[in-house]
Each structure stands twice: as C-alpha cells, then as structure tokens.
N, C-alpha and C positions, 0 to 999 in steps of 0.2 A: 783774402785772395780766393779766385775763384778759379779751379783746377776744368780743364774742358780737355775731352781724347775724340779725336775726328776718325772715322773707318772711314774708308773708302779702297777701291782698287785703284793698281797704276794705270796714272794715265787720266785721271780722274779730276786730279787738278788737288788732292787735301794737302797735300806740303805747301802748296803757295796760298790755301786757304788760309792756315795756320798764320803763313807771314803776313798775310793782308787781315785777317783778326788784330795781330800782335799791333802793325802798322795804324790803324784804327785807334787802337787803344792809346798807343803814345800820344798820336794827336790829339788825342780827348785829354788830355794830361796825367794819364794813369803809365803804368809799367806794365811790360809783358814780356814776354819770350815765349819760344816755341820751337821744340823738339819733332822731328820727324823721326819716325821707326820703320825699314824697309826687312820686311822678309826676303823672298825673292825678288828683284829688282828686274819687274819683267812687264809689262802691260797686263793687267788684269789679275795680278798676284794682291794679295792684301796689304793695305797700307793701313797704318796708324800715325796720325800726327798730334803731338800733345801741345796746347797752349796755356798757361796761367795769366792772367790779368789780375794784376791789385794796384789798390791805391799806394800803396808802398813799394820800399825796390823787394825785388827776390831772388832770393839766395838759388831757390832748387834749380838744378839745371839736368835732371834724371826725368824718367818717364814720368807720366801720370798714372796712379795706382787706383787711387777712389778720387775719381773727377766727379763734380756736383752737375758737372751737360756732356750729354754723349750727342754728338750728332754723328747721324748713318747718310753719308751720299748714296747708297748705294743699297739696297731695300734685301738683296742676295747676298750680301754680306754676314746678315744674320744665321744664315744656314754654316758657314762658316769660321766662325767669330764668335765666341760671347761677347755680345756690346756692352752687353750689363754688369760684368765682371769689376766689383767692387765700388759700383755707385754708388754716391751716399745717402743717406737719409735725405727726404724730400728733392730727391735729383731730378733734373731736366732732361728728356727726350726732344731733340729734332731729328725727325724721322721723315724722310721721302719715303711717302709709299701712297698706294689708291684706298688701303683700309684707315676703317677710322679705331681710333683708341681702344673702345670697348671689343672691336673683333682678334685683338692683336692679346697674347698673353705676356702682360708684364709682369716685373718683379715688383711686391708691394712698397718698396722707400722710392719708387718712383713718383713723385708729387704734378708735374706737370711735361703734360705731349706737346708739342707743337707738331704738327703733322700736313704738309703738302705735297702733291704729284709734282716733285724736280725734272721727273726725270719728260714727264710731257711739256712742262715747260720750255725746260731747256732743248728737245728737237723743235719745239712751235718756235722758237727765236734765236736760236744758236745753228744749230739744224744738226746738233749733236747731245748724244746721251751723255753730256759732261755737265754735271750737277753743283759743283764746285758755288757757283756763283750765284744760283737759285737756293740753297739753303743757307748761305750765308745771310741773305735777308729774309730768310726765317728764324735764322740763329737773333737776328737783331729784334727783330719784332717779340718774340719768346723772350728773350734775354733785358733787354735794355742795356747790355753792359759797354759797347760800342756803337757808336752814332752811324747810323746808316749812308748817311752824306761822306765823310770819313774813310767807311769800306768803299763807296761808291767811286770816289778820286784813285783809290790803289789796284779797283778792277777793272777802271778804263784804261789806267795808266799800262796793268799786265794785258789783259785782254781786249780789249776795244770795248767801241760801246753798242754793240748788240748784250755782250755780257753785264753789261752795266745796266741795260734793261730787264735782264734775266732778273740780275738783281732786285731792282725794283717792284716783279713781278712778285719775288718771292715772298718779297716784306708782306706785300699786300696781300698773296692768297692764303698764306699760312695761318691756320686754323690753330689755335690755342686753347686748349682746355687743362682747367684743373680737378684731376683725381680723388 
C-alpha cells in the first residue's frame, strides 16, 4: 500500500485531487480511498488531503501519518506546514516550485524530487494559480502508481478540458530526479 498526504490551500482544488487519484486507481483495478483534513475552512487556509492506493482492499480510513509521496500544490505551504513531517524512508516529493532540488533543503530519507513550475502552468492554460491538475501529472509521471489517461477522463469530467491540458502539461514538464 502506498500512503500519499497532498498540502495545498483552500480553494486550491487537493480534496478533489485526492478523489480523482483514488478514481484513477480503481480504474487501474487497484483500491484507494482518500481522506480530506480541513483546518480552517476558509479560501487560503491550509488543506491536507490523504490518499492510499494498494493492490489490496484497506482497512485504514484515519490520516496519513508517514506517507511514502508528499505532494506540495502550493510551494508557501512550506513556510507554514512541515511537509516532511514523518516521511518515510526513500519518500517521494512532488513539488511546484521554480528551484531545483539541490537548492531546496531536504530531509535525508527523501529518495526522489519530481519538481515542476504548476503554478505558471496552470495561469498559461487555466488562467488561474489552481495547481491541482498540473501536479497531478506530475504525481503520474514520478509515481507510475495511476495511469494518466485514467486521471485525465475524471479531470475533464470535474473540470473541463483546459484542465485536462494542464494535466498533460504537467506529466510532461515534470522533471524527476533521484537523490
């Protein structure tokens, strides 16, 4: 089972990330669920959304405490948030930001960045700083764990298909390296 905790702020779009991950996944023929966490429930207050994906059913239906992918919509999050707060050994980052890995200080059981600017994406083709759909196909590209075609059907279906493009946008510019 692979444990994944999304940041992002409201408004941002990570709760319905979450359900378009989980959605993804069943089509692939795997299992998932996904937990939203709202602090203040307010536009720009901090969101957490948890997802699990395994090939088996799952029981947990509680937070995620040590996820193996932290993905950041939101790059100011960090100043706010430990993202890194109990990742585990060789964990996955996807990260919207303009810096590349080595300028950023991580925590050592981080194994692999996936790193692309969401947030210029997403104003060049949405014509909003809603990230949501641009590092989901980051999340796919870094991950392999759901098919991109998959997410791509549940983000036209929520959001149209400029966001569907975003999507595809992301898959492709997201830069992956391993640590």
């Amino acid at each position: 089972m692979k444990e994944i905790r999304i940041h992002g702020r409201g408004g941002m779009g990570s709760v319905k990330a979450a359900e378009a991950l989980v959605y993804a996944a069943v089509m692939d023929g795997k299992y998932g669920n996904s937990i939203p966490f709202f602090g203040f429930e307010r536009q720009g207050a901090p969101v957490t959304a948890f997802v699990r994906i395994s090939s088996d059913p799952i029981r947990p239906k509680n937070r995620v405490y040590n996820p193996d992918i932290v993905i950041v919509l939101d790059p100011t999050i960090m100043n706010a948030v430990d993202v890194f707060e109990g990742i585990k050994e060789n964990g996955t980052l996807v990260l919207n930001t303009t810096h590349k890995p080595e300028d950023l200080k991580l925590p050592e059981n981080v194994k692999t960045v996936a790193f692309v600017d969401a947030t210029a994406i997403a104003l060049q083709i949405i014509g909003k700083p809603i990230t949501n759909t641009v590092m989901l196909g980051a999340f796919c590209k870094a991950t392999g764990l759901v098919s991109i075609d998959e997410i791509a059907k549940k983000v036209e279906e929520l959001w149209g298909h400029k966001n569907k493009e975003a999507l595809y946008k992301g898959y492709d510019e997201v830069q992956v390296t391993e640590l």
